[in-house]
N, C-alpha and C positions, 0 to 999 in steps of 0.2 A: 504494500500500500504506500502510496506515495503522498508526504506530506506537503503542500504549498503554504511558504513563511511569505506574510507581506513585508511589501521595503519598511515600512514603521520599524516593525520588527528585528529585519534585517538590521536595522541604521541602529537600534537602538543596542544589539550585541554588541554591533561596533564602537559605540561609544561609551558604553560602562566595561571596556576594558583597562586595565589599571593602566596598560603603559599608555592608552591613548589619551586619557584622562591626564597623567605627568607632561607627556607633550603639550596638551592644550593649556595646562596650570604652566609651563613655564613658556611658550609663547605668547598667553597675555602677561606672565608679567615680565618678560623683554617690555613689549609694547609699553607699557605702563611704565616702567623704569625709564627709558628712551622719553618717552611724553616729562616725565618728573624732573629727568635732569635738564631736560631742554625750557620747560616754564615756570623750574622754580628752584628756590636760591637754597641750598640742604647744606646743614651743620656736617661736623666732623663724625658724630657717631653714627649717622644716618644712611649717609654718602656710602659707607665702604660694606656698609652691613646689605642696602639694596643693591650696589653694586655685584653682591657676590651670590644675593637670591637667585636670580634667573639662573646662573650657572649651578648651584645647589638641587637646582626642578631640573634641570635638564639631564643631571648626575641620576636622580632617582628616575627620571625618564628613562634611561641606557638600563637601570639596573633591572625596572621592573621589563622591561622589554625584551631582556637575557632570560631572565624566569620565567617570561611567559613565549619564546620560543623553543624553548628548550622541551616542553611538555607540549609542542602540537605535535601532529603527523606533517607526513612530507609535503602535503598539498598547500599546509599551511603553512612552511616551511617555506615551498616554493613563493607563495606570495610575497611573503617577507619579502627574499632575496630581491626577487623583481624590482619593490618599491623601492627597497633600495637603491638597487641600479638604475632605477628611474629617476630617482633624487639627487644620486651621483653624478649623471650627465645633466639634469637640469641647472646643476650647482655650478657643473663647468662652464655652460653655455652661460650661464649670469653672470661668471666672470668674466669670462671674456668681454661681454655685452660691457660691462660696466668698465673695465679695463679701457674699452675701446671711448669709453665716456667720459672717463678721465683724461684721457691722450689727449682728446679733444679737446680737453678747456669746457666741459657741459655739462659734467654731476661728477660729482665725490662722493662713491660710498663708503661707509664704515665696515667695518668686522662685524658690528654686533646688528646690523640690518643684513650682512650676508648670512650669519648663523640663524636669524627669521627667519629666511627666506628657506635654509635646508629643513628646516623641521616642518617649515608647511610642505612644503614640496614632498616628501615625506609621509606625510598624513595625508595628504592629497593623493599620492598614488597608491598608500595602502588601500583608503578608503575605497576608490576607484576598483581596483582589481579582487577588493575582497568582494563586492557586489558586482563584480564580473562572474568570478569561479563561482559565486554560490546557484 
């Protein structure tokens, strides 16, 4: 007998997983931290404590993401890898892009908007391919 899950459903495994839920906790608060240091004027203790937040989410990001590959099968295995390699070339082609924008004299990016940018990229093609394969 064959079960049919709707996308609700679908979207909703996807997103009460722990490591996607770390991803999304530490890509808003890059954003958030990026907006803070940019519109507002932060003390000595403040500064180095949110400076090191995002990279603290992103650490329990990698970890839970390790634990919860390690216990799929291969299909879900497979996906991983993909997204990855999906993120990996999207990360190159940004740099470049941006490299190329720099050369120019037309945008300066930062480190901490290209690390954005790999973890959406990332979530974006897990998401994509997990609601491919299923």
């Amino acid at each position: 007998m064959t079960t049919y899950c709707s996308w609700n459903s679908r979207l909703t495994n996807i997103f009460t997983r722990p490591f996607v839920l770390w991803g999304l906790a530490a890509l808003a608060t890059q954003i958030t931290v990026q907006w803070l240091f940019k519109h507002e004027e932060l003390g000595f203790p403040a500064k180095p404590i949110l400076s090191f937040l995002p990279a603290l989410l992103a650490i329990f990001f990698v970890v839970a993401l390790v634990q919860d590959i390690r216990k799929l099968d291969e299909m879900q295995r497979h996906i991983h890898l993909q997204a990855a390699s999906i993120a990996f070339l999207l990360t190159v082609t940004l740099t470049f892009v941006l490299d190329g924008l720099e050369s120019a004299g037309i945008y300066r990016a930062t480190r901490s908007s290209l690390g954005t940018c790999v973890v959406l990229f990332w979530l974006a093609a897990h998401i994509f391919l997990a609601l491919r394969y299923r």
